[in-house]
MARBA-3410 file (N, C-alpha, C, O; in Angstrom, 1 decimal):
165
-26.6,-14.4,-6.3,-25.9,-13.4,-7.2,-24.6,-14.1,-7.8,-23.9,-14.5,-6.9 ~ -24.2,-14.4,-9.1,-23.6,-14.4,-9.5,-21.7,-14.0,-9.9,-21.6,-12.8,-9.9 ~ -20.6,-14.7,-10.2,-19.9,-13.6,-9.6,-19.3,-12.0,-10.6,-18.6,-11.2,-10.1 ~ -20.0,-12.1,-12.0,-20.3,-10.9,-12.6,-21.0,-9.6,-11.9,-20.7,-8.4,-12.0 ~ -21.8,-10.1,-11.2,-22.4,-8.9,-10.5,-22.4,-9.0,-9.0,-23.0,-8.3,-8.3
-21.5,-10.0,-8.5,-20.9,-9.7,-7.6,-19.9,-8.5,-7.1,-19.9,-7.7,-6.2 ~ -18.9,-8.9,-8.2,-17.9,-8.2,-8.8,-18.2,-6.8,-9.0,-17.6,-6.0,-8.3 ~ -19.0,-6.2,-10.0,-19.7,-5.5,-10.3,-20.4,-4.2,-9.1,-20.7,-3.0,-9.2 ~ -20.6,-5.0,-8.1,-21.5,-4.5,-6.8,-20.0,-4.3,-5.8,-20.1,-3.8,-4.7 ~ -19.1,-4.7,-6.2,-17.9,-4.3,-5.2,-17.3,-3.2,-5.6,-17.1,-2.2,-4.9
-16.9,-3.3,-6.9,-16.6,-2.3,-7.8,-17.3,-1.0,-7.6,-16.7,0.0,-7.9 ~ -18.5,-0.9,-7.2,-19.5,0.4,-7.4,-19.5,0.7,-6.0,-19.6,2.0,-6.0 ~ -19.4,0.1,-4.7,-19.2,0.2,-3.3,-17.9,0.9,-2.9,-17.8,2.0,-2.4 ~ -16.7,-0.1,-3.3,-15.8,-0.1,-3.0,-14.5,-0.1,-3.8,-13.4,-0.3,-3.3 ~ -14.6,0.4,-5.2,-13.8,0.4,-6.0,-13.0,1.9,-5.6,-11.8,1.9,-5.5
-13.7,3.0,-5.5,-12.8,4.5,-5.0,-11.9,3.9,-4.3,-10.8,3.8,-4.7 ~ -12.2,3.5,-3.0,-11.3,2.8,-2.0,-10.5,2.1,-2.0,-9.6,2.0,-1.1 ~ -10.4,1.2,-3.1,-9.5,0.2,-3.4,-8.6,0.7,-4.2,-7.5,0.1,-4.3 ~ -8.7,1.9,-5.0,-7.8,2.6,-5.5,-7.2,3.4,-5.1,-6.1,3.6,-5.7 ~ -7.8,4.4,-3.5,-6.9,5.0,-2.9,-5.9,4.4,-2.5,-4.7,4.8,-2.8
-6.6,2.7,-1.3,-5.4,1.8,-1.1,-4.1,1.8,-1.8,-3.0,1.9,-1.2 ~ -4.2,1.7,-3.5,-2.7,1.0,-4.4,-2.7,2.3,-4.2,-2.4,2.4,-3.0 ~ -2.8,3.4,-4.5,-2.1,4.7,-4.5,-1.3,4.6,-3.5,-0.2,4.1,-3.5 ~ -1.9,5.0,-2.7,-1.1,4.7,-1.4,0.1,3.9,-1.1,1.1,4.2,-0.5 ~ -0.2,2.8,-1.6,0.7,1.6,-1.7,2.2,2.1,-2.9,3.4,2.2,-2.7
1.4,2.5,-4.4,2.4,3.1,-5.1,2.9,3.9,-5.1,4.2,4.0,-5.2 ~ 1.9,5.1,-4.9,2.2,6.5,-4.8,2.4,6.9,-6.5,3.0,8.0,-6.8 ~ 1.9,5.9,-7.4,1.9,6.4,-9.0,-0.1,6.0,-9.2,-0.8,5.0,-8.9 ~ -0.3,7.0,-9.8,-1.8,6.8,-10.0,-2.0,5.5,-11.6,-3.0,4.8,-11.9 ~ -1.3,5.4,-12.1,-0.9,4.4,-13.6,-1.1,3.1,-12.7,-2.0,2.3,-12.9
0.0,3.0,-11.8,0.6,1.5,-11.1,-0.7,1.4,-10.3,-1.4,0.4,-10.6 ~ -1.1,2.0,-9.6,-2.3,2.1,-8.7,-3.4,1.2,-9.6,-3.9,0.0,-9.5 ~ -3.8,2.3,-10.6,-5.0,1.3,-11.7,-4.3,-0.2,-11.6,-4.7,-1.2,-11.0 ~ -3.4,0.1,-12.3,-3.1,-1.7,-13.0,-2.6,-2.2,-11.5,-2.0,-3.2,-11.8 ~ -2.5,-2.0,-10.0,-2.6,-3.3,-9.5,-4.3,-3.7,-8.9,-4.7,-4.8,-8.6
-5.2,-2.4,-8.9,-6.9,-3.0,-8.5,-7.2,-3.7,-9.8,-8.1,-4.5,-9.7 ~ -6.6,-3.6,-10.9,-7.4,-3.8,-12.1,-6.7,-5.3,-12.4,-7.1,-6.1,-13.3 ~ -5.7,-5.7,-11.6,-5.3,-7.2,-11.9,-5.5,-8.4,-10.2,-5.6,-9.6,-9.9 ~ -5.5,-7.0,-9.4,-6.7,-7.9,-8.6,-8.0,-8.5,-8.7,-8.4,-9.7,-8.4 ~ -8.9,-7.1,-9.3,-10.0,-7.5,-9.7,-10.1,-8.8,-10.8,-11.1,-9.6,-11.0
-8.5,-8.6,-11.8,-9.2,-9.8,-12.3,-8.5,-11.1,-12.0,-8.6,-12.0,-12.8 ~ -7.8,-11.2,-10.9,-7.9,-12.3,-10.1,-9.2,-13.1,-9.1,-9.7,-14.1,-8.9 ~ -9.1,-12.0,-8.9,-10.5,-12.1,-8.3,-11.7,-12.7,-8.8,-12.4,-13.5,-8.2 ~ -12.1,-12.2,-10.2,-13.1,-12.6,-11.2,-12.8,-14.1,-11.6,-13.6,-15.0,-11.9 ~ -11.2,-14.3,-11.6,-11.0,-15.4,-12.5,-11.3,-16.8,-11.4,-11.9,-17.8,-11.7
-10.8,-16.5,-10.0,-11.3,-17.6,-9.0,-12.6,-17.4,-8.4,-12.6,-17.7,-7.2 ~ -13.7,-16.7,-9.0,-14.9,-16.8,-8.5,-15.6,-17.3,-9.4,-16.6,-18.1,-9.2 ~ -15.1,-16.9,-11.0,-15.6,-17.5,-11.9,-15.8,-19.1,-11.6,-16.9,-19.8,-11.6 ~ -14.4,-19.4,-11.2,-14.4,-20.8,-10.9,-15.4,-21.7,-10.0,-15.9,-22.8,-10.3 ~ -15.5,-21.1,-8.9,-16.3,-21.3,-7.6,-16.4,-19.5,-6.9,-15.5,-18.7,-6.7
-17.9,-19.4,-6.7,-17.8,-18.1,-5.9,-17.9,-18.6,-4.4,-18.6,-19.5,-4.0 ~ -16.7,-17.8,-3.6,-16.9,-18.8,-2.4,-18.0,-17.7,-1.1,-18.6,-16.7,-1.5 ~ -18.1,-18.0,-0.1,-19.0,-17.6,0.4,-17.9,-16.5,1.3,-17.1,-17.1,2.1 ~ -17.9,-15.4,1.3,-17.2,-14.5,1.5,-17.9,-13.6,2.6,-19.1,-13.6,2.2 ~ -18.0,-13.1,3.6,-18.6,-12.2,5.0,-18.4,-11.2,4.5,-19.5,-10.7,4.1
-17.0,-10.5,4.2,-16.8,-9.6,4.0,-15.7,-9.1,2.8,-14.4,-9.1,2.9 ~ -16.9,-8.8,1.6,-16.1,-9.0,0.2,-15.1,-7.7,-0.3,-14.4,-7.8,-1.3 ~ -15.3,-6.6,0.4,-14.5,-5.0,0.7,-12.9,-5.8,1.5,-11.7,-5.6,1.1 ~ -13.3,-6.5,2.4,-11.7,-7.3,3.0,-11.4,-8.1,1.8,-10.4,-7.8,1.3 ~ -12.0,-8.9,1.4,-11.1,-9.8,0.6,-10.8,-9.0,-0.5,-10.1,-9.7,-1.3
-11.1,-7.9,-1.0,-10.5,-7.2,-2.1,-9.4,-6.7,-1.5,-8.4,-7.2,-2.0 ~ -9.4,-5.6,-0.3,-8.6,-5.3,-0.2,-7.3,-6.0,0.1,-6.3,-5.4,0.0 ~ -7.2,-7.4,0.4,-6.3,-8.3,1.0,-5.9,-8.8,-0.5,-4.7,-9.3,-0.7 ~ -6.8,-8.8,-1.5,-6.3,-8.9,-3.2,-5.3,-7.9,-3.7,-4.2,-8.1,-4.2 ~ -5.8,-6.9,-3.6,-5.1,-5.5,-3.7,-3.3,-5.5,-2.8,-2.3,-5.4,-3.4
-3.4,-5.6,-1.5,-2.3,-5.7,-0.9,-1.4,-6.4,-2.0,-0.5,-5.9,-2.6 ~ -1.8,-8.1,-2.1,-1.4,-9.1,-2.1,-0.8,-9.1,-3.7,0.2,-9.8,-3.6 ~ -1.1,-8.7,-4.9,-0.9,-7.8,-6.1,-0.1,-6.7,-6.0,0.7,-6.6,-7.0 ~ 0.1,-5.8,-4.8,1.3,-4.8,-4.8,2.5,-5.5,-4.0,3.7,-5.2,-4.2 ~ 2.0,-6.4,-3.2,3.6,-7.1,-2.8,4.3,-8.2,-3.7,5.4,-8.7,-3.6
3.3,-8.3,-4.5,4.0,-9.6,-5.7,4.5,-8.9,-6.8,5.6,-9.3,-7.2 ~ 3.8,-7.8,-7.4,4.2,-7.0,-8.2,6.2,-6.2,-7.8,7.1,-6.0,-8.6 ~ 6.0,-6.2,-6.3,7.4,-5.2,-5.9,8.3,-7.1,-5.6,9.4,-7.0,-5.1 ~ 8.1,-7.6,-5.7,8.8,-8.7,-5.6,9.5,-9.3,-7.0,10.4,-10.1,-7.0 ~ 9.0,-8.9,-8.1,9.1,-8.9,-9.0,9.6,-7.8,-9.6,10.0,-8.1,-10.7
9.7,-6.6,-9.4,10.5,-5.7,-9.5,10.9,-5.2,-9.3,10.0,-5.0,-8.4 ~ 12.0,-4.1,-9.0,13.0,-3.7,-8.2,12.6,-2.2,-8.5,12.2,-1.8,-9.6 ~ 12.8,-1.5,-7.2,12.4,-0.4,-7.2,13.0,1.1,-8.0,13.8,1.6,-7.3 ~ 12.7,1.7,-9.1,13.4,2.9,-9.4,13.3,4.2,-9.2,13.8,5.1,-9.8 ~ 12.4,4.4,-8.0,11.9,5.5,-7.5,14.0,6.0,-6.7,15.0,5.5,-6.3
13.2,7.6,-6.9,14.8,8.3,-6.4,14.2,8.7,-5.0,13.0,8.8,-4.9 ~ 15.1,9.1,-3.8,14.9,9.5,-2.5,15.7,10.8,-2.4,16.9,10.7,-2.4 ~ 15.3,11.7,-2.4,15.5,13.0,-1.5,16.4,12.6,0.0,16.0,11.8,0.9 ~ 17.5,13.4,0.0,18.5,13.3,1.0,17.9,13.1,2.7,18.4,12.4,3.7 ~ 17.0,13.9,2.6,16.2,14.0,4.0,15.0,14.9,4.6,14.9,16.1,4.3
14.4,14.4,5.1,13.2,15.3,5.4,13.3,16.4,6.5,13.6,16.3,7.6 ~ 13.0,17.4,5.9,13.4,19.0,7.0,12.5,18.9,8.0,11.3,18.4,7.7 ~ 12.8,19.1,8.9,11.8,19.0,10.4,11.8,20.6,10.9,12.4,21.2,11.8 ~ 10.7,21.2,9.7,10.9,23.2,10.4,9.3,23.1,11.4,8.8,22.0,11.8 ~ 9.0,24.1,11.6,7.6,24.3,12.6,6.7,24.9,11.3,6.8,24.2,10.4
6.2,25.7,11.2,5.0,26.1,10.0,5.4,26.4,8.9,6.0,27.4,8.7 ~ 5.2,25.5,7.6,5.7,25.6,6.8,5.0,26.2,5.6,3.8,26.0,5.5 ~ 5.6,26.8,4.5,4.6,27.9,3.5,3.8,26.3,3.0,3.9,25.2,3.6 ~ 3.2,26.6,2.0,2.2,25.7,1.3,3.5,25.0,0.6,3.8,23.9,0.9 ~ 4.2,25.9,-0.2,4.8,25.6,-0.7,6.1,23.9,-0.1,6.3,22.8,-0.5
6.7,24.5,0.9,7.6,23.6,1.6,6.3,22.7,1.9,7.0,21.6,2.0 ~ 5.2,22.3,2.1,4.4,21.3,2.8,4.4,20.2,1.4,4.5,19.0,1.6 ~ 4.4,20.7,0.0,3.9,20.2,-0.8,5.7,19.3,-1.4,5.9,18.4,-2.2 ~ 6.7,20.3,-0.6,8.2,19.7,-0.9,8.6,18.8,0.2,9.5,18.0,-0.1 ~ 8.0,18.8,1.6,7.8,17.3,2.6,7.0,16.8,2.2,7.0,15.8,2.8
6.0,16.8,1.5,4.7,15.5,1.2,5.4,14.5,0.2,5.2,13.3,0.3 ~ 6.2,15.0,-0.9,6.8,14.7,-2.0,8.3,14.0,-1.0,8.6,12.8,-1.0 ~ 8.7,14.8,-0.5,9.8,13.7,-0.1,9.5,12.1,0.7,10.0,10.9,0.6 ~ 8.4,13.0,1.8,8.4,11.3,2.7,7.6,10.3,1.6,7.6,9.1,1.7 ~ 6.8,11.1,0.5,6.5,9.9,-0.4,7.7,8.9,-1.1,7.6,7.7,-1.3
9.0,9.9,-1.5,9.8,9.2,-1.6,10.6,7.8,-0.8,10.9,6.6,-1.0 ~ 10.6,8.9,0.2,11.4,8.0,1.8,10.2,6.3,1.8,10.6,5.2,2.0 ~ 8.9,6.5,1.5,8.2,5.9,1.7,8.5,4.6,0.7,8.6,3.4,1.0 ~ 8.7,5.4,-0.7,9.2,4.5,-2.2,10.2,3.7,-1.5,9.8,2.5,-1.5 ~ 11.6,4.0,-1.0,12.6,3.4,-1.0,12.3,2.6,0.2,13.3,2.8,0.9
11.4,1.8,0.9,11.0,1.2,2.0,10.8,-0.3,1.0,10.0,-0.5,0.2 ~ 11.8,-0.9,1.4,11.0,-2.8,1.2,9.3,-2.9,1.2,8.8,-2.0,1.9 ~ 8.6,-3.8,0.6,7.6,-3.5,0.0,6.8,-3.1,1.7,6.2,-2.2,2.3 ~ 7.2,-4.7,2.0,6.3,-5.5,3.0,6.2,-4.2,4.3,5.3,-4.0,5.0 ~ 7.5,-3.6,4.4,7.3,-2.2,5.6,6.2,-1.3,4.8,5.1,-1.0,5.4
6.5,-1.0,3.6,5.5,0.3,2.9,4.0,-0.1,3.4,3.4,0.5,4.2 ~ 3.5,-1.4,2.7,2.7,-1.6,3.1,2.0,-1.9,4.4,0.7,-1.9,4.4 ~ 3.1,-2.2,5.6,2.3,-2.1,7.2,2.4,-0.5,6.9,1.3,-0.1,6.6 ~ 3.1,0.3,6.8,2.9,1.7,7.4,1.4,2.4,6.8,0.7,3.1,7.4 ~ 1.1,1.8,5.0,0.1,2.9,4.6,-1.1,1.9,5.3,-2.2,2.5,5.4
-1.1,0.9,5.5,-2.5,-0.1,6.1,-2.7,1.2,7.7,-3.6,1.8,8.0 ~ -1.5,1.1,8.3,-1.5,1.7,9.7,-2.0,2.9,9.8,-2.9,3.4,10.5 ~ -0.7,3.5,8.6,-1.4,5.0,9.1,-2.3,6.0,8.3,-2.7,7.1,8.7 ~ -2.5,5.4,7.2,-3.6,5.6,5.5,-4.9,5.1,6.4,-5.7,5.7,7.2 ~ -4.6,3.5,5.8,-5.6,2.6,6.0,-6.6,3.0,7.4,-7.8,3.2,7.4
-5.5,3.0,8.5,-6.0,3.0,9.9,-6.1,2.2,10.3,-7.0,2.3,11.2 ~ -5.4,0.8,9.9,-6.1,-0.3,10.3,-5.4,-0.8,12.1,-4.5,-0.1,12.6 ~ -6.1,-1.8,12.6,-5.2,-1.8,13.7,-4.5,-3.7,13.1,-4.9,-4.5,12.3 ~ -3.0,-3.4,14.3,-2.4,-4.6,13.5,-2.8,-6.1,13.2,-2.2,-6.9,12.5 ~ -3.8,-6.3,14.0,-4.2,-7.8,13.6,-5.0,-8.0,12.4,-5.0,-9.0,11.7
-5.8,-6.8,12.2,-5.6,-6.8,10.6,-5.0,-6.6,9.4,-5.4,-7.0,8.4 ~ -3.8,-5.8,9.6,-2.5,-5.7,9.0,-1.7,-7.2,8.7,-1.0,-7.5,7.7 ~ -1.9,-8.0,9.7,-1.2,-8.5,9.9,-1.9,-10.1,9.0,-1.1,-10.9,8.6 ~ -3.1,-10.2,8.9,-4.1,-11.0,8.1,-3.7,-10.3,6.9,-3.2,-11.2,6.2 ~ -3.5,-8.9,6.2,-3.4,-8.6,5.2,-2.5,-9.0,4.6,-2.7,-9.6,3.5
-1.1,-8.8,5.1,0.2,-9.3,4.7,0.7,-10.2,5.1,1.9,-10.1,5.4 ~ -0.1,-11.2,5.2,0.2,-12.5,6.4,1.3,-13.1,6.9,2.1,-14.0,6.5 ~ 1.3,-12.2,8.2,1.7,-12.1,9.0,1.7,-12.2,10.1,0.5,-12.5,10.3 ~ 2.3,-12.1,11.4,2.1,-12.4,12.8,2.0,-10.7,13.4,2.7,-9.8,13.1 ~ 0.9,-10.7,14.4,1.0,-9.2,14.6,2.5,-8.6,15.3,2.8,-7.4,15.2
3.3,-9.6,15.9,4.5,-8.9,16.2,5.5,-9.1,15.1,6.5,-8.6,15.4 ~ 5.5,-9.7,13.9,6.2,-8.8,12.5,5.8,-7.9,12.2,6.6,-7.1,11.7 ~ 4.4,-7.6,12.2,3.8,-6.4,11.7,4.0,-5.5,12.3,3.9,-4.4,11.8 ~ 4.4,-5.5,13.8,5.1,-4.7,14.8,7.0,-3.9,14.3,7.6,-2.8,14.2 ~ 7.4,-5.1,14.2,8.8,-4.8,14.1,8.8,-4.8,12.8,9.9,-4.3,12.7
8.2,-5.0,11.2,7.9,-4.1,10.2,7.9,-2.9,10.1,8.4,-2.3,9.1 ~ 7.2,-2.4,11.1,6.5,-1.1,11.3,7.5,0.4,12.4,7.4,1.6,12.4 ~ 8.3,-0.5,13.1,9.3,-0.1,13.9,10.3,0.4,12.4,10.6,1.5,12.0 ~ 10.7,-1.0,12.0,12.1,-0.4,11.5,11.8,0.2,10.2,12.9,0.7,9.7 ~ 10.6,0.4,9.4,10.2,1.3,8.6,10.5,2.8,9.0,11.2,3.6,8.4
10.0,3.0,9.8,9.8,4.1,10.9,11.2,4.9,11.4,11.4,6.1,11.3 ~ 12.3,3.7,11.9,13.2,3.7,12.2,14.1,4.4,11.1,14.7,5.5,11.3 ~ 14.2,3.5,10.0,14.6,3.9,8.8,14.0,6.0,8.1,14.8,6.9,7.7 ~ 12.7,5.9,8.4,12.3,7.4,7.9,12.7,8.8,8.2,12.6,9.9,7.7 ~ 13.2,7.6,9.8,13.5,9.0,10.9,14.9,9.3,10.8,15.2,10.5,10.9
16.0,8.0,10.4,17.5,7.8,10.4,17.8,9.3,9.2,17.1,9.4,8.1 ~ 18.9,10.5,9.7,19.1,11.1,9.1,20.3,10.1,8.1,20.4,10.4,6.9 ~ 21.1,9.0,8.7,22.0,8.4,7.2,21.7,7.2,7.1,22.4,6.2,7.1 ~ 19.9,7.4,6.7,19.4,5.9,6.2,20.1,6.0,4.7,20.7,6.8,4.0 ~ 19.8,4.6,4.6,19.7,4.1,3.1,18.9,4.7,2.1,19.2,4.5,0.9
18.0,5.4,2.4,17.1,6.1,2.1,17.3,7.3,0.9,16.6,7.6,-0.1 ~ 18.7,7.8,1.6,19.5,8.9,0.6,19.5,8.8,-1.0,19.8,7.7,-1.3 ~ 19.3,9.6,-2.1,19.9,9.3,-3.2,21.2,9.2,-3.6,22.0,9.8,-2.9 ~ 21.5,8.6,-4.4,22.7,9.3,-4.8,23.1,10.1,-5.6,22.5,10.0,-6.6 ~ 23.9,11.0,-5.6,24.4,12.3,-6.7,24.8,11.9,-7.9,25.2,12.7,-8.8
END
């Protein structure tokens, strides 16, 4: 197979998924398209060249995808805004669920890329860390202390995290 319809057969498998991923990763459905859609055509452009012999072509997309949202946020600086803090009540109306979902998305925004990304591989993805850690290549105990001071940071009532007025 060729790598047109290689491509093609990943896309139709595994393209939903690869878009949840950048969502996740962005948290903007726009940014999300354009980082699978410049993976993919990274992807296309060095298979064009040689298709190499791949096990498992859903991993090396998604490790394309990762690797596209951390280059993309290295290159640009973040303008997402952060909500002061996340309320910690017990049952909350729909309403308040959908005003914490919307904040820790924020809290999430203002995270250095490389934390954002172990947390949604960890706790989105579900991955466990030695694959996190191939994703964002890494050592599993950065992916560890990545993942700590992300965490650390989400929980901190006077993180950096805060907006400003």
């Amino acid at each position: 197979m060729g790598p047109d319809e290689t491509l093609a057969q990943l896309v139709t498998t595994s393209g939903d998924r690869l878009l949840r991923l950048a969502y996740q990763l962005t948290h903007d459905r726009a940014a999300a398209e354009d980082v699978v859609q410049e993976a993919l055509m990274n992807i296309h452009r060095s298979w064009r060249r040689r298709l190499p012999e791949i096990e498992n072509v859903e991993a090396y997309a998604r490790r394309a995808v990762v690797n596209e949202y951390l280059r993309r946020k290295r290159l640009h600086a973040s303008s997402e805004i952060v909500t002061e803090r996340v309320p910690e009540t017990g049952r909350a109306s729909a309403e308040q669920t959908i005003v914490d979902r919307d904040e820790l998305w924020r809290a999430l925004g203002a995270l250095p890329a490389r934390q954002r990304a172990v947390l949604v591989l960890r706790y989105y993805e579900d991955l466990p860390d030695h694959r996190i850690a191939e994703l964002v290549d890494a050592k599993e105990a950065t992916v560890r202390s990545l993942a700590s001071r992300a965490l650390i940071a989400l929980r901190s009532p006077r993180s950096q995290l805060r907006s400003t007025p």
